[in-house]
Short mmCIF file of the C-alpha atoms (twelve columns), coordinates in Angstrom:
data_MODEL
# 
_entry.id   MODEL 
# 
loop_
_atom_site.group_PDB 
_atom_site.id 
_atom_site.type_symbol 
_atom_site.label_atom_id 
_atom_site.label_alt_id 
_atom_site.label_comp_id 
_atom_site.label_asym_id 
_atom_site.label_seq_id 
_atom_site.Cartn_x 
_atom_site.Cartn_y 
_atom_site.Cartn_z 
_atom_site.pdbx_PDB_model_num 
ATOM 1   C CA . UNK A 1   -23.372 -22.549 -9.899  1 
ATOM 2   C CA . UNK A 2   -20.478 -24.563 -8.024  1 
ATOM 3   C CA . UNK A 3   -19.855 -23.335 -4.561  1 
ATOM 4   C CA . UNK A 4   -16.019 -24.316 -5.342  1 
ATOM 5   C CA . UNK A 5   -15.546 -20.995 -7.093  1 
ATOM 6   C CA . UNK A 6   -15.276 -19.476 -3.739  1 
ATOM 7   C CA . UNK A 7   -15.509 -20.179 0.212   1 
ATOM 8   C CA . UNK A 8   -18.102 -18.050 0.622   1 
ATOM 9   C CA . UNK A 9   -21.529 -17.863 -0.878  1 
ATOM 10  C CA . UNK A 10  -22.064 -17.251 -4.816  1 
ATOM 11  C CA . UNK A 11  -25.682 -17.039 -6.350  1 
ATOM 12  C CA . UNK A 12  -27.260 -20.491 -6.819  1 
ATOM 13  C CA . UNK A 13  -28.441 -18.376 -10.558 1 
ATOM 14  C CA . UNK A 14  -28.005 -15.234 -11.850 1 
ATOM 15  C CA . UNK A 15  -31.773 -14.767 -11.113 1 
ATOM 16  C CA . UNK A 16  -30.635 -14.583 -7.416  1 
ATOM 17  C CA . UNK A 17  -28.731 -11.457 -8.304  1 
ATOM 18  C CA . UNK A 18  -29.884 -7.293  -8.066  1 
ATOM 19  C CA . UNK A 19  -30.545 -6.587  -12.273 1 
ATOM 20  C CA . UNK A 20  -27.854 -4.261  -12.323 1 
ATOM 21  C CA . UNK A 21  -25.211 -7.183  -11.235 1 
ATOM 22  C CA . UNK A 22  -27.080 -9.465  -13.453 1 
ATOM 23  C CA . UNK A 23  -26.892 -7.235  -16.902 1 
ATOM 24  C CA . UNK A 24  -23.388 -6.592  -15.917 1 
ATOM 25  C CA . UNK A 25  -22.161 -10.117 -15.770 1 
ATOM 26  C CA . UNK A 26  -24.355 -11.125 -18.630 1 
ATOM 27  C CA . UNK A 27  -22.694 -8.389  -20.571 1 
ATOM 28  C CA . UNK A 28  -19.297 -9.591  -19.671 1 
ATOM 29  C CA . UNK A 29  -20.329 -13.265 -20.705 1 
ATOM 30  C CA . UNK A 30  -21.731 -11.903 -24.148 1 
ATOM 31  C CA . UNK A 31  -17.794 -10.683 -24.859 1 
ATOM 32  C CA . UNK A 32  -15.927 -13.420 -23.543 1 
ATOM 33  C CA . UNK A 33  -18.112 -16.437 -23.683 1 
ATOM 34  C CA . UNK A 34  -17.836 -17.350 -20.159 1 
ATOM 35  C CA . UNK A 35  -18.787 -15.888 -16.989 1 
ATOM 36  C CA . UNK A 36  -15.176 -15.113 -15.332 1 
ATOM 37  C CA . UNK A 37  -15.239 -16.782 -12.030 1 
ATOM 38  C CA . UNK A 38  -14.472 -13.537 -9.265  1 
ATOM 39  C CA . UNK A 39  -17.484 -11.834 -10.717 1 
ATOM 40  C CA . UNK A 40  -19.480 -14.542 -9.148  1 
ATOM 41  C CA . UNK A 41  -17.213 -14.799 -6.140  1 
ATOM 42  C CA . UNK A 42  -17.680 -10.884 -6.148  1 
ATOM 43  C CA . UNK A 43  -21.557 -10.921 -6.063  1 
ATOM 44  C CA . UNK A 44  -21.492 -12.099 -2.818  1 
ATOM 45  C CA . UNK A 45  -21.700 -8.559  -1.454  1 
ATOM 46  C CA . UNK A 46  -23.916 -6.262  -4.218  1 
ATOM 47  C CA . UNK A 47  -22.523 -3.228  -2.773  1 
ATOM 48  C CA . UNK A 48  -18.893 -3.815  -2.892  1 
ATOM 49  C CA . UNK A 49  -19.116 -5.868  -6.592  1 
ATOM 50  C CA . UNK A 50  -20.045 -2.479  -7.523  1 
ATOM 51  C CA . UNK A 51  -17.539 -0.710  -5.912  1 
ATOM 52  C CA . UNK A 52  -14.989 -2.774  -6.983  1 
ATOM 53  C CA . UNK A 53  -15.905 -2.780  -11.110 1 
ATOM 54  C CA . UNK A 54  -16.551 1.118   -10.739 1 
ATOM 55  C CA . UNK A 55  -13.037 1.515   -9.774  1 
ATOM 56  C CA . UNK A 56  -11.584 -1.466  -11.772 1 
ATOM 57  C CA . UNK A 57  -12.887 0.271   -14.906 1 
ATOM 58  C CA . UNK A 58  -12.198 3.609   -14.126 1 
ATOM 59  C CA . UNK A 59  -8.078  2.816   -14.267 1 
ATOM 60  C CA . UNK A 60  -8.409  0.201   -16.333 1 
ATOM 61  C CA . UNK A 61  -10.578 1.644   -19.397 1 
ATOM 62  C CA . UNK A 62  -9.333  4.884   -18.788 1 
ATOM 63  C CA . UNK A 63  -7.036  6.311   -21.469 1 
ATOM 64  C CA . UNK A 64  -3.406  7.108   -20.009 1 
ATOM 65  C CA . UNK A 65  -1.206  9.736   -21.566 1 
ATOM 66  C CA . UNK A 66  0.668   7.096   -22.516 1 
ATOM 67  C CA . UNK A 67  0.101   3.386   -20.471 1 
ATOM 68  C CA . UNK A 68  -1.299  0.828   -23.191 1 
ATOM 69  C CA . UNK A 69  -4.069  -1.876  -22.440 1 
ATOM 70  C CA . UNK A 70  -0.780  -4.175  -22.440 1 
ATOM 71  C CA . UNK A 71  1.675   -2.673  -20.318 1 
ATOM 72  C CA . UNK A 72  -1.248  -2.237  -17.705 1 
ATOM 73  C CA . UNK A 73  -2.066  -5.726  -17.858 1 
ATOM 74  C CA . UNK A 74  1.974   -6.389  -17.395 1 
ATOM 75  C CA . UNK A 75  1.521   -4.634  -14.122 1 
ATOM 76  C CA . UNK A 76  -1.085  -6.272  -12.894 1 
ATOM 77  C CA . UNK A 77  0.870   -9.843  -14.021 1 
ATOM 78  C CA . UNK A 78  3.891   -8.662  -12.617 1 
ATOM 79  C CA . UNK A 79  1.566   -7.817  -9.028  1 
ATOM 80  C CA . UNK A 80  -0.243  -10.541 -8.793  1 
ATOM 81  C CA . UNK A 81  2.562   -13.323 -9.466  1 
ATOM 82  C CA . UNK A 82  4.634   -11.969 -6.859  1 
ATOM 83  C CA . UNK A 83  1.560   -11.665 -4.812  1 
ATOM 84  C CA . UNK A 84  0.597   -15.706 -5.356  1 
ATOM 85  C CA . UNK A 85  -2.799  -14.893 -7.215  1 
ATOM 86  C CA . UNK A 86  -3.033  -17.333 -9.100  1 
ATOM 87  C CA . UNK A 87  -6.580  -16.428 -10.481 1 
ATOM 88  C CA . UNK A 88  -5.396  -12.817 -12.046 1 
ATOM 89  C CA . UNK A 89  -1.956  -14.645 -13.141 1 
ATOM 90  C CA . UNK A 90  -3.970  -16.214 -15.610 1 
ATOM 91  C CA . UNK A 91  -6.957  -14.337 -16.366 1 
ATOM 92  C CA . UNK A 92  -4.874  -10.876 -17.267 1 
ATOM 93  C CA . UNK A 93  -1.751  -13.294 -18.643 1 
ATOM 94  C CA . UNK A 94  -4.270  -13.851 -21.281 1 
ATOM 95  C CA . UNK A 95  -5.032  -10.567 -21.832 1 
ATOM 96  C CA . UNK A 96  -1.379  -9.073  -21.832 1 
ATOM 97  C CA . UNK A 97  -1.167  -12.207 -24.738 1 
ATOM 98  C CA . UNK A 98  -3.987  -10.524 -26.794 1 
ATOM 99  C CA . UNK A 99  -3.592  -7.110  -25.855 1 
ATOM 100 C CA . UNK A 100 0.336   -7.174  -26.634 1 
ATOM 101 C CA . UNK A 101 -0.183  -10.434 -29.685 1 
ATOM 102 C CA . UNK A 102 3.007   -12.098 -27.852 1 
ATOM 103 C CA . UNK A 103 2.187   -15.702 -26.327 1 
ATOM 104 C CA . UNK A 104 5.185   -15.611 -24.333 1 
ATOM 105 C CA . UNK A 105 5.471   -12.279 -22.482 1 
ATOM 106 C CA . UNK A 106 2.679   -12.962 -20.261 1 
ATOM 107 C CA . UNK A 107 4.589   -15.849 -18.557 1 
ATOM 108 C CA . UNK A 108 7.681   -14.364 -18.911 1 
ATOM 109 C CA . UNK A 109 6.704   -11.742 -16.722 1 
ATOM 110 C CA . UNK A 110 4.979   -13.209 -14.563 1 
ATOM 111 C CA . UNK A 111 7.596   -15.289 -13.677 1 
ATOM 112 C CA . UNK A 112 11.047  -12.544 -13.169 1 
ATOM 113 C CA . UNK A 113 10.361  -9.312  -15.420 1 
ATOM 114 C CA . UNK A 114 13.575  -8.537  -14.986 1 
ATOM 115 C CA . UNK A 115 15.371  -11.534 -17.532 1 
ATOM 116 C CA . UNK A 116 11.939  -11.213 -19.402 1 
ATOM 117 C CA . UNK A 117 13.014  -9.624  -22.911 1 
ATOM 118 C CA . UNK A 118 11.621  -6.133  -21.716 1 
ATOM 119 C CA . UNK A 119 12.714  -2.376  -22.821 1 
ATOM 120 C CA . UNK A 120 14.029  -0.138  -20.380 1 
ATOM 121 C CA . UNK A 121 10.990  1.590   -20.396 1 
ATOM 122 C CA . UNK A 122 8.937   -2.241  -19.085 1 
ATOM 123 C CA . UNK A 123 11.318  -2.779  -17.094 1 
ATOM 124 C CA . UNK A 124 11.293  1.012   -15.264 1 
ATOM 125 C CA . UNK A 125 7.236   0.558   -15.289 1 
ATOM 126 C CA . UNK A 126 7.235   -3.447  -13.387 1 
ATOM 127 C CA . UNK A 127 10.509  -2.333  -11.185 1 
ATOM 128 C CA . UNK A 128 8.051   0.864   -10.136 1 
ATOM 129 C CA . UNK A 129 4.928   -1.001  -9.642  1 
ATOM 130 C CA . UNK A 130 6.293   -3.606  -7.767  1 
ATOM 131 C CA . UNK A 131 8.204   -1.098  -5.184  1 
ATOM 132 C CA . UNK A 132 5.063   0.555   -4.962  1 
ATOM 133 C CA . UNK A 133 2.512   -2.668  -4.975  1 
ATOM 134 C CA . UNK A 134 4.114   -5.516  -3.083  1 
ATOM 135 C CA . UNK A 135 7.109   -3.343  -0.703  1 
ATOM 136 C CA . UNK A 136 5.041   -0.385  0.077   1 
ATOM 137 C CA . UNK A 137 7.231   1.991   -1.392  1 
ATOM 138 C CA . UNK A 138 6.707   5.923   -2.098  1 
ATOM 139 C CA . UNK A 139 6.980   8.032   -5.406  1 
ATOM 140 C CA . UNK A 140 10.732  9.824   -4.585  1 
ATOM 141 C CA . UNK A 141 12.541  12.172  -7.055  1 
ATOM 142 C CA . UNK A 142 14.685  9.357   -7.822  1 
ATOM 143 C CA . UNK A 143 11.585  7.213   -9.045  1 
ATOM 144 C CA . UNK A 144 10.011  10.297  -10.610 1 
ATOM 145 C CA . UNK A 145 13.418  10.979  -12.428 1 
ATOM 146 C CA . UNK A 146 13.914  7.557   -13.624 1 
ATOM 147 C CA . UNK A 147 10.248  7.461   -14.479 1 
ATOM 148 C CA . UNK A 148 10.052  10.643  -16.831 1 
ATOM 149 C CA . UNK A 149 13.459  8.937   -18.643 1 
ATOM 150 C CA . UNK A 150 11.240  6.290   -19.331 1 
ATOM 151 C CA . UNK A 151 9.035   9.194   -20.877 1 
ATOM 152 C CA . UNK A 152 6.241   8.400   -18.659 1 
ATOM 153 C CA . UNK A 153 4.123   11.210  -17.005 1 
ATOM 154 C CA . UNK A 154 2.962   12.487  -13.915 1 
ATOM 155 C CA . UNK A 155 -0.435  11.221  -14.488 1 
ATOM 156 C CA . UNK A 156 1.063   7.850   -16.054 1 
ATOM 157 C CA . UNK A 157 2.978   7.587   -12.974 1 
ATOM 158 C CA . UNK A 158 0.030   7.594   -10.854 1 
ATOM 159 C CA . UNK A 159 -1.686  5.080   -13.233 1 
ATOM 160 C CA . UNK A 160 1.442   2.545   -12.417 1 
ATOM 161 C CA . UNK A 161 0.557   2.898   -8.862  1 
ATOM 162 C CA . UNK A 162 -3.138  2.671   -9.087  1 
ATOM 163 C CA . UNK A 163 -3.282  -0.423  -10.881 1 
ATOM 164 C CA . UNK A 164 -0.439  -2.412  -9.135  1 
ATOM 165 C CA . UNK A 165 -2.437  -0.848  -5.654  1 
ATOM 166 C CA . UNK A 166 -5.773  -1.906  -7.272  1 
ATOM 167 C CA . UNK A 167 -4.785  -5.202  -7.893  1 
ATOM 168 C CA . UNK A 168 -2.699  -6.061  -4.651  1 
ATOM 169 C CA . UNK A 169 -6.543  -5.702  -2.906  1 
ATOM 170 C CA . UNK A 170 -7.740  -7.846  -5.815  1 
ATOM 171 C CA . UNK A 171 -5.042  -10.484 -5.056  1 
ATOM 172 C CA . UNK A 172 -5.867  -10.683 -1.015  1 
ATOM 173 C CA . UNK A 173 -9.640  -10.925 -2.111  1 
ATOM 174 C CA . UNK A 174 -9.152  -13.703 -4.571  1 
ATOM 175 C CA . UNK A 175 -6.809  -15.353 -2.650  1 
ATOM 176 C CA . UNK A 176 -9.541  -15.079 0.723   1 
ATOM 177 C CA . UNK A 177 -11.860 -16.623 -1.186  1 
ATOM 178 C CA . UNK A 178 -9.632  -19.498 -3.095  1 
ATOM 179 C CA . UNK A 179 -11.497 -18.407 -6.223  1 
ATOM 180 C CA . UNK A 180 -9.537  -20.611 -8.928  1 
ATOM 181 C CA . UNK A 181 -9.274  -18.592 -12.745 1 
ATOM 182 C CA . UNK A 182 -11.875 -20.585 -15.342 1 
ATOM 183 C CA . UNK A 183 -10.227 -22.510 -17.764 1 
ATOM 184 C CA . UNK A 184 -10.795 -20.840 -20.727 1 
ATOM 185 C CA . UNK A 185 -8.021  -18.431 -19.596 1 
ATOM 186 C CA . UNK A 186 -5.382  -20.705 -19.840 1 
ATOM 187 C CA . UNK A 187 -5.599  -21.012 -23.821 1 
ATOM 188 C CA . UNK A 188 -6.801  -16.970 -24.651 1 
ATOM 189 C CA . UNK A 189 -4.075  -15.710 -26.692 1 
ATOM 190 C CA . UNK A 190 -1.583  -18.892 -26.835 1 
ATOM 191 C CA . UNK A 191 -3.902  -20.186 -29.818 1 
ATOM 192 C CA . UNK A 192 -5.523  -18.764 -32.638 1 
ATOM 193 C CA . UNK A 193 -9.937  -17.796 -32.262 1 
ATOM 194 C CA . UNK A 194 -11.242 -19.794 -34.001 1 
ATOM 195 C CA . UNK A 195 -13.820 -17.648 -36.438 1 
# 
């Protein structure tokens, strides 16, 4: 395995790796067809790859009361480009593209959300998580109010925050380690599978 994927060590195999680690990134490689690149750079540290996937999937695969798969990968698009991550830029631009079906909204939000072709309700959702994620801002009856006319919840409202909080960690780590996104995320959802 290249040593470029991060500045810091990554297993010379998977072999090298605790089973648990292992069957977990074979598992992810089995679904996508490629080993993503920061669970290598993540595997570094056993204890904290575990850490962060536990809580990675626990707001991520959770079911909101009403947050889709796409509108949280918008967040974490809308994060991380104003963060500079390049790496979850691409890797979760592809999947707001197949999570959403739209080849353009990925880059359109990553880029300004706010002359991105967006509902009100988007637009309320990246506005929030980027107060919250990248200007430290705090959940204020005027948020909350603006939020529930967006006919989000409480508990959605928390979800918005988790993720874009989530993923501004995610961002600094990547960015630490100059882990670059694999390839094969630049064409996921711009072209069609082919069967």
């Amino acid at each position: 395995m290249s040593h470029s994927l991060s500045r810091f060590p990554v297993p010379e195999t998977l072999d090298d790796l605790p089973e648990d680690i292992r069957a977990t990134i074979l598992a992810v490689q089995e679904k996508a067809g490629f080993v993503p690149n920061v669970f290598l750079m993540l595997a570094h540290r056993p204890e904290e790859f575990r850490a962060f996937f536990a809580y990675h999937d626990a707001i991520m695969e959770r079911e909101s009361d009403t947050l889709t798969k796409a509108e949280k990968e918008m967040i974490v698009v809308a994060t991380s480009a104003r963060n500079r991550c390049l790496y979850c830029v691409v890797a979760h631009g592809a999947l707001v593209r197949i999570y959403s079906k739209d080849p353009l909204l990925a880059d359109q939000v990553a880029i300004n959300h706010r002359t991105a072709p967006l509902s009100e309700r988007h637009r309320a959702m990246l506005d929030f998580a980027l107060y919250i994620g990248t200007q430290q801002g705090e959940l204020n009856d005027d948020w909350q109010t603006r939020l529930f006319e967006a006919e989000f919840t409480l508990d959605d409202i928390w979800d918005i925050g988790a993720v874009a909080g989530f993923f501004g960690m995610s961002n600094r780590l990547v960015n630490l380690t100059g882990t670059p996104p694999n390839a094969e995320f630049y064409l996921m959802g711009r072209i069609p599978r082919e069967k």
